[in-house]
N, CA, C and O atoms as CSV, one atom per row, in Angstrom:
chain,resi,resn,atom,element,x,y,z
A,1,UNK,N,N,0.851,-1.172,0.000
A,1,UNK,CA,C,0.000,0.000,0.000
A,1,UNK,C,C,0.894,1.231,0.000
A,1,UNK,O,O,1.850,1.334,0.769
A,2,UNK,N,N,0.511,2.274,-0.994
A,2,UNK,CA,C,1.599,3.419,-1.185
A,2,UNK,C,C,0.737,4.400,-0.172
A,2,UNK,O,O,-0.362,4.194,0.342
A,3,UNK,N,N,1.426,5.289,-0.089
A,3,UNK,CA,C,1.089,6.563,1.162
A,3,UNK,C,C,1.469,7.706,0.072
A,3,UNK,O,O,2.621,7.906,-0.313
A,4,UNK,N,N,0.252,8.470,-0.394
A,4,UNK,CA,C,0.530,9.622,-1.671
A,4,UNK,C,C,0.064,11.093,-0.226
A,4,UNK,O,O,-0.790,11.289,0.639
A,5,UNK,N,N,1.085,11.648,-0.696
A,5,UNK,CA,C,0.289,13.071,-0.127
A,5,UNK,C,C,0.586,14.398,-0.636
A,5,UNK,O,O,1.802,14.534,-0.773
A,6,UNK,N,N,0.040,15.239,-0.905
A,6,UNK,CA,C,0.150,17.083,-1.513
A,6,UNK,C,C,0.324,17.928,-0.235
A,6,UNK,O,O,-0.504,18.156,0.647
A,7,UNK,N,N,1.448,18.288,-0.336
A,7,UNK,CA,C,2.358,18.758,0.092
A,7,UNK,C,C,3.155,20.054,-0.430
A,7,UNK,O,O,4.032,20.185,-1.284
A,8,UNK,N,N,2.183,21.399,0.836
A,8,UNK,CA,C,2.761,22.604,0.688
A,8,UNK,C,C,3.882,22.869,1.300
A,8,UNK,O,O,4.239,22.256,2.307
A,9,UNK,N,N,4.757,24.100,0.585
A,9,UNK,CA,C,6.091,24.086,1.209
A,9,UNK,C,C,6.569,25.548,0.391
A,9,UNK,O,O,6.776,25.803,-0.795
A,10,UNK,N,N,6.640,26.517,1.901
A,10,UNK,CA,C,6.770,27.892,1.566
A,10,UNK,C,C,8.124,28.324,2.085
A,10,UNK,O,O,8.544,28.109,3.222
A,11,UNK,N,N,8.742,28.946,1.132
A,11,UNK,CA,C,10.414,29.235,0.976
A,11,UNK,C,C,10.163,30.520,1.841
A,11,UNK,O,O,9.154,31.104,2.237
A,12,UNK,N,N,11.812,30.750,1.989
A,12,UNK,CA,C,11.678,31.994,3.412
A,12,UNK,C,C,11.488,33.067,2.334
A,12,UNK,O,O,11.589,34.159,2.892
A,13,UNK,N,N,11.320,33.172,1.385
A,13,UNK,CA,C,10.969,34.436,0.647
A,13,UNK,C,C,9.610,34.673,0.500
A,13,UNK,O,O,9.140,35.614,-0.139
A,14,UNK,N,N,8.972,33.815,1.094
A,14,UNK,CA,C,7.036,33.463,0.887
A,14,UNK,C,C,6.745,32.937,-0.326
A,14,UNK,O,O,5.517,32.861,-0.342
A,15,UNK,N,N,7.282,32.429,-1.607
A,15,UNK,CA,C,7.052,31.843,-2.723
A,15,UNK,C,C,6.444,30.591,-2.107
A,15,UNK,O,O,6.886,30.159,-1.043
A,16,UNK,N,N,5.246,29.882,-2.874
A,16,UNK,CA,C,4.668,29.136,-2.253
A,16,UNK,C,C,5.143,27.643,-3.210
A,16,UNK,O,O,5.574,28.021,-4.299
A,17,UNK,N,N,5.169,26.348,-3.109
A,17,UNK,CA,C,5.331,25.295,-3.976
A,17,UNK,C,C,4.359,24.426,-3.672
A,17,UNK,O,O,4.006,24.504,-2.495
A,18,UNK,N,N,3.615,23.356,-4.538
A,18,UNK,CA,C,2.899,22.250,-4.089
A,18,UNK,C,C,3.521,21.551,-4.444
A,18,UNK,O,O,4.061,22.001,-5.455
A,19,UNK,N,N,3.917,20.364,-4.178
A,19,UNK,CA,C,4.624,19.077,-4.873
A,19,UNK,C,C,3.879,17.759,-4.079
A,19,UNK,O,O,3.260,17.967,-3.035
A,20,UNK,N,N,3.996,16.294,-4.697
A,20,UNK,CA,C,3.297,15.131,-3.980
A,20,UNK,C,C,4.434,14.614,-3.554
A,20,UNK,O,O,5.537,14.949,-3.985
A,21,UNK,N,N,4.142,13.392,-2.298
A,21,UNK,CA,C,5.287,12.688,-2.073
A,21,UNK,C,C,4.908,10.824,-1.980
A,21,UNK,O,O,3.777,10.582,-1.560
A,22,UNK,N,N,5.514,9.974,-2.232
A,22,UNK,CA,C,5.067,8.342,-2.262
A,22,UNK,C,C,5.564,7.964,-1.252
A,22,UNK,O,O,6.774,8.165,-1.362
A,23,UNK,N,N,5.389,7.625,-0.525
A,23,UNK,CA,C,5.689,6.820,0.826
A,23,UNK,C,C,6.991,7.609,1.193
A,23,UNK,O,O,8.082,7.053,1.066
A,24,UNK,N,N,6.867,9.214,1.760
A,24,UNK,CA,C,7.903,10.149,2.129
A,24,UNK,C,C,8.854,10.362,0.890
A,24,UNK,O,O,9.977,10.852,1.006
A,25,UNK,N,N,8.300,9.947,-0.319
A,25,UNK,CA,C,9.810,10.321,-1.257
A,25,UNK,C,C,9.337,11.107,-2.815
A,25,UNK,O,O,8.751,10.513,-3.720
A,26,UNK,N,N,9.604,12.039,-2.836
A,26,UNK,CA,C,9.443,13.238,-3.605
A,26,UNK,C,C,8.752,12.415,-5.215
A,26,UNK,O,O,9.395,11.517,-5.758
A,27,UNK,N,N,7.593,12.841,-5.701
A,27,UNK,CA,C,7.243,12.229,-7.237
A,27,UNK,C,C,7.722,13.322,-8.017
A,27,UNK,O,O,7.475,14.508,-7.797
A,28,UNK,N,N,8.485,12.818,-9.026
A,28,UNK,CA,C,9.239,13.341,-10.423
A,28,UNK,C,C,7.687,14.211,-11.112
A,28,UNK,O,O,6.563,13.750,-11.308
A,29,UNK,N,N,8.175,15.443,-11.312
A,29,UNK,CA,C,7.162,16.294,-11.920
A,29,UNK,C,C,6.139,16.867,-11.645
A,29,UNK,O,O,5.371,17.429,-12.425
A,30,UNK,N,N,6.019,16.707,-9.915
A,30,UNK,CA,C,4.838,16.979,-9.605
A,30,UNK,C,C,5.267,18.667,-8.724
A,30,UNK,O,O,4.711,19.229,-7.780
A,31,UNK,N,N,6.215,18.969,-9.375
A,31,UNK,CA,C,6.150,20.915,-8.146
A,31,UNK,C,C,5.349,21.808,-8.979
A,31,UNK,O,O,5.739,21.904,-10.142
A,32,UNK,N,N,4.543,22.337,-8.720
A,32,UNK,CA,C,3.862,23.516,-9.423
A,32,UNK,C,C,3.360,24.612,-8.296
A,32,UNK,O,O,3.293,24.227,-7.128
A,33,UNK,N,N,3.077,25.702,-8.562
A,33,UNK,CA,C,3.349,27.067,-7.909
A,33,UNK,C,C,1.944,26.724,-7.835
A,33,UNK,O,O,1.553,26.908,-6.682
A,34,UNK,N,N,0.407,26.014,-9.107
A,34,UNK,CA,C,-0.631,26.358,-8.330
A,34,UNK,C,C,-1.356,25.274,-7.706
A,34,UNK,O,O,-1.047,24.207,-8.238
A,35,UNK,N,N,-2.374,25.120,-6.593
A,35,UNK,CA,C,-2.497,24.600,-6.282
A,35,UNK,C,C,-4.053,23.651,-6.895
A,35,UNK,O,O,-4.403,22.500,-6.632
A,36,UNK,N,N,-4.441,24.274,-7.415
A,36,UNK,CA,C,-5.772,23.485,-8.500
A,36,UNK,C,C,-5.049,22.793,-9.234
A,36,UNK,O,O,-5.667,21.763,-9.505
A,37,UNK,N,N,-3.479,22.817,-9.982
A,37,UNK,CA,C,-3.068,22.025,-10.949
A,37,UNK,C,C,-2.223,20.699,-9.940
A,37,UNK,O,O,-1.908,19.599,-10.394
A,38,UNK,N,N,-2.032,21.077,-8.790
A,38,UNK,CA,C,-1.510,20.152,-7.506
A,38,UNK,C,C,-2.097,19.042,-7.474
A,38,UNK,O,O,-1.675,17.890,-7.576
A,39,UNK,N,N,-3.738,19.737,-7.230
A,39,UNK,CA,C,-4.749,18.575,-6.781
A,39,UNK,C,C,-5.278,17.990,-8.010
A,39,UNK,O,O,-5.814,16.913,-7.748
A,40,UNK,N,N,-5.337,18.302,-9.309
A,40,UNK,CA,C,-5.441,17.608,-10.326
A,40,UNK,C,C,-4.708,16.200,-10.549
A,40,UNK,O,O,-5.195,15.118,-10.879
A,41,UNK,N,N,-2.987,16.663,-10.181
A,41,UNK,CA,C,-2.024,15.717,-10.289
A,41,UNK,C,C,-2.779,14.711,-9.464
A,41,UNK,O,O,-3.223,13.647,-9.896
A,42,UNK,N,N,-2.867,15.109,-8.364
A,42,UNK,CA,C,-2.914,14.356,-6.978
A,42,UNK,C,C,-3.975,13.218,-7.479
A,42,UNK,O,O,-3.935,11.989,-7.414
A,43,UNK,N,N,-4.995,14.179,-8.036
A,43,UNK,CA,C,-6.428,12.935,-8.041
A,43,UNK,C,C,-5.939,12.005,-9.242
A,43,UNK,O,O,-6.296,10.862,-8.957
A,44,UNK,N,N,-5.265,12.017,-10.475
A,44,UNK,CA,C,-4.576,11.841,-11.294
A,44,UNK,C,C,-4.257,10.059,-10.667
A,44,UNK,O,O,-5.001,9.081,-10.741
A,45,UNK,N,N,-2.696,10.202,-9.994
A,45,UNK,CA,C,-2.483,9.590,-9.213
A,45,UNK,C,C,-3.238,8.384,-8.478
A,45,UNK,O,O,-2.969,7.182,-8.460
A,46,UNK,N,N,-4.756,9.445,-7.600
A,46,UNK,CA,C,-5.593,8.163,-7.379
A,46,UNK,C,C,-5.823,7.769,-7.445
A,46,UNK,O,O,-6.048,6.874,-6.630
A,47,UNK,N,N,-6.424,7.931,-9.693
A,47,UNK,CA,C,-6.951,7.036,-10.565
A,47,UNK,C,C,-6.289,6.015,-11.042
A,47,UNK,O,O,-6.686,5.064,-11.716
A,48,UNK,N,N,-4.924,6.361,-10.520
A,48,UNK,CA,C,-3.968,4.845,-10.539
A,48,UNK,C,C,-2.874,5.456,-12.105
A,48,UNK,O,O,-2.323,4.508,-12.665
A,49,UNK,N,N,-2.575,6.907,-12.767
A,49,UNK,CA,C,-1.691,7.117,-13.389
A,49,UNK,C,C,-0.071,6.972,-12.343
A,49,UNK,O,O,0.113,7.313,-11.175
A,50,UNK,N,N,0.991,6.267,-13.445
A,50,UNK,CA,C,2.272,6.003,-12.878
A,50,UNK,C,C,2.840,7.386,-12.084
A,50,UNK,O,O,2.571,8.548,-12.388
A,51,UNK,N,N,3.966,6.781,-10.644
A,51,UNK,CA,C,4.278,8.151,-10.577
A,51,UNK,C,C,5.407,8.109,-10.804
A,51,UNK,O,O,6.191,8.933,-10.334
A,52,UNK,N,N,5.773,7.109,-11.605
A,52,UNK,CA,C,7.515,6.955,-11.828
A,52,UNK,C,C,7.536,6.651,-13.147
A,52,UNK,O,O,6.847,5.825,-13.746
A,53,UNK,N,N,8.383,7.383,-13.562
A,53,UNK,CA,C,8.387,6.859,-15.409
A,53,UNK,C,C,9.066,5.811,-15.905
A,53,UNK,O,O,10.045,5.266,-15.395
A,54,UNK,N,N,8.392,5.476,-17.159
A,54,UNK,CA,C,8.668,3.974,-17.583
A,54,UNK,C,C,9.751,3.701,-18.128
A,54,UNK,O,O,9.842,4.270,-19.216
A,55,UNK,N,N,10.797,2.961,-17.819
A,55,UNK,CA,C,11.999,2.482,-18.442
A,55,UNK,C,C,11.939,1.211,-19.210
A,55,UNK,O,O,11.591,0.119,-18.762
A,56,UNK,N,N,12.263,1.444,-20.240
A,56,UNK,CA,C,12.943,-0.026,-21.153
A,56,UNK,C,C,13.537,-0.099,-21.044
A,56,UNK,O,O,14.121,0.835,-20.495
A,57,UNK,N,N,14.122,-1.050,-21.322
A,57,UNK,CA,C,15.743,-1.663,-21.803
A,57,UNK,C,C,15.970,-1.987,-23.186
A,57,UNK,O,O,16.037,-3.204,-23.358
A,58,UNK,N,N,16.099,-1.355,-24.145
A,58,UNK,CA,C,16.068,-1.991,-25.816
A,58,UNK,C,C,17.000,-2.774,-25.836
A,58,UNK,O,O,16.756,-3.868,-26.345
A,59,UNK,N,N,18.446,-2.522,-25.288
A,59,UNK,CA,C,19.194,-3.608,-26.300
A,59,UNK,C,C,20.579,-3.931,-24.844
A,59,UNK,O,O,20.738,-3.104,-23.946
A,60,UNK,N,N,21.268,-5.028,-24.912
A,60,UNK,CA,C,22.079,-4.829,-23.643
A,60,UNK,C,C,23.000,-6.200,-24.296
A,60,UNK,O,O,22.834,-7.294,-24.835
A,61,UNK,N,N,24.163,-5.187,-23.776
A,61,UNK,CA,C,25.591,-6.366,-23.965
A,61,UNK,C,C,26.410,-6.601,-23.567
A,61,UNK,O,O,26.983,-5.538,-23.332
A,62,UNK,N,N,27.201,-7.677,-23.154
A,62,UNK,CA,C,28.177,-7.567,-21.965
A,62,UNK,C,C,29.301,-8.275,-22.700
A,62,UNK,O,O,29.089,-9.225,-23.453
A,63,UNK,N,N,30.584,-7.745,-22.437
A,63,UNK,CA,C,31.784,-7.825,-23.296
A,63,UNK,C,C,32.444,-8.199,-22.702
A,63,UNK,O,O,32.620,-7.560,-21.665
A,64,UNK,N,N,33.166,-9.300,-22.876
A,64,UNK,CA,C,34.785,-9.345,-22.195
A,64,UNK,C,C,35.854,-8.891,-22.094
A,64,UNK,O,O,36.637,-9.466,-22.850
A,65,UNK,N,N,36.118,-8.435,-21.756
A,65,UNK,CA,C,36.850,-7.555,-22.719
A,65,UNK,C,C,38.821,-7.954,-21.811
A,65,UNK,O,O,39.752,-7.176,-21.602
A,66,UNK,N,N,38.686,-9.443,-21.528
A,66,UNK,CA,C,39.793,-10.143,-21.141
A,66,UNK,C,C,40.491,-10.563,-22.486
A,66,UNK,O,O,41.534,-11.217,-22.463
């Protein structure tokens, strides 16, 4: 079971950030200044979109190189 949460976080200059986090650990792409596009992500998320992006592997080779 993952633990998602939106998460405000105001710099000592008062600039405000929203970003989400997965079980305490920061999701790739999610900082935005507003907070309607925050909770979009967020519900996004609930509907079960990835919060980690997808890696292939196309092609892989291992050499001897003895």
């Amino acid at each position: 079971m993952a633990k998602y949460e939106l998460v405000k976080e105001t710099e000592i200059n008062g600039k405000v950030w929203y970003h989400i986090t997965k079980d305490n650990l920061h999701v790739n792409e999610s900082w935005t200044r507003s907070l309607d596009e925050a909770n979009e992500l967020f519900e996004e998320l609930v509907k079960g979109k990835p919060s980690e992006p997808i890696i292939e592997i196309i092609k892989t080779i291992e050499i001897d190189e003895n």
